[in-house]
N, C-alpha and C positions, 0 to 999 in steps of 0.2 A: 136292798132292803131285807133283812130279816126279821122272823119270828123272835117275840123275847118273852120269856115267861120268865116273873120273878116273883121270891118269896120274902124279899125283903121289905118288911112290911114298916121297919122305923123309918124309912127313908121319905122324906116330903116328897118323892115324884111317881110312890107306889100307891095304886088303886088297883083292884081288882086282878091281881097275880100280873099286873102289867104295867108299864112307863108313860107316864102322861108325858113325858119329853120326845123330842122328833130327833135325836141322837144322843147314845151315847158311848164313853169313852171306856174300854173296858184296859186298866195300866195293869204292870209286872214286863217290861221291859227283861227282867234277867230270870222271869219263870222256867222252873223247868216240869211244875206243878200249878196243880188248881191252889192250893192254899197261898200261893206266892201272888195270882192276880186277885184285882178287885175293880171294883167299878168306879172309878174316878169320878163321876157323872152322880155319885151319892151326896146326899145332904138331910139332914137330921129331921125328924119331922116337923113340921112347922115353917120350913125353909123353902120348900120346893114348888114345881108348877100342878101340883096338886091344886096348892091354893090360891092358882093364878086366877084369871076371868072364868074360865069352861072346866079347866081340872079332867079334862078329856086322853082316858089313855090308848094310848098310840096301840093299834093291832100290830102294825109293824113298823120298824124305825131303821135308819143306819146307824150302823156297830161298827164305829173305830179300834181300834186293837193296836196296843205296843207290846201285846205278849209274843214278841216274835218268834219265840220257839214253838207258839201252837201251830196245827197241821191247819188249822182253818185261817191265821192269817195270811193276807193275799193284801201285798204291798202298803202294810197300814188298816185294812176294811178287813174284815169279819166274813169267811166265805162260805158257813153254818147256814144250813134254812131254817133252826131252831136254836138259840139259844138260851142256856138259862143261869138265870145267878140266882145265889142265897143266901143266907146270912148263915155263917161258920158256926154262931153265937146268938139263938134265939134272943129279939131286945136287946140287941149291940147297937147303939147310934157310932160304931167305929168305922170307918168307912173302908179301911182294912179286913172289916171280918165280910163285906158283900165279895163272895166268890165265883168266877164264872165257872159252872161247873161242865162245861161243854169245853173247856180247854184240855186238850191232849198235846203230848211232847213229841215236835217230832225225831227227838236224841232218843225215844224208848222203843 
């Protein structure tokens, strides 16, 4: 389980700098940089479990990870006690511009 703080605020699963979902998938398979992942697990507002029954966000969740070149993936899972993402593009509903910004390389 980890910490997830995010600023991504077009996305239907953000309430309060946090994930009302219980995982998500943070992709860039071939990152060797933050601008290359994003969160898979995003969906435009109006879509998400914000607006499910509770809309209740998660203090902490599991963080899948296909950014295999960050130092914090650990066989697929996320091994950060804090994670955060944000939007590249203040009011992007692109789900490309949500960045995890806690990803580092470990080529650097």
């Amino acid at each position: 389980m980890n910490n997830l703080k995010c600023s991504v605020e077009t996305c239907g699963n953000y309430k309060d700098h946090r994930c009302c979902l219980s995982q998500i998938e943070i992709a860039g398979s071939s990152a060797v940089n933050r601008q290359e992942t994003y969160c898979e697990s995003f969906c435009p507002s109006g879509c998400g479990a914000q607006n499910a029954v509770d809309g209740t966000p998660s203090q902490t969740l599991h963080i899948h990870c296909s950014a295999y070149q960050c130092v914090h993936n650990q066989d697929g899972g996320c091994d950060a006690a804090c994670v955060c993402v944000s939007a590249a593009e203040a009011g992007s509903e692109n789900p490309y511009d949500s960045q995890c910004q806690t990803f580092s390389c470990k080529c650097v």
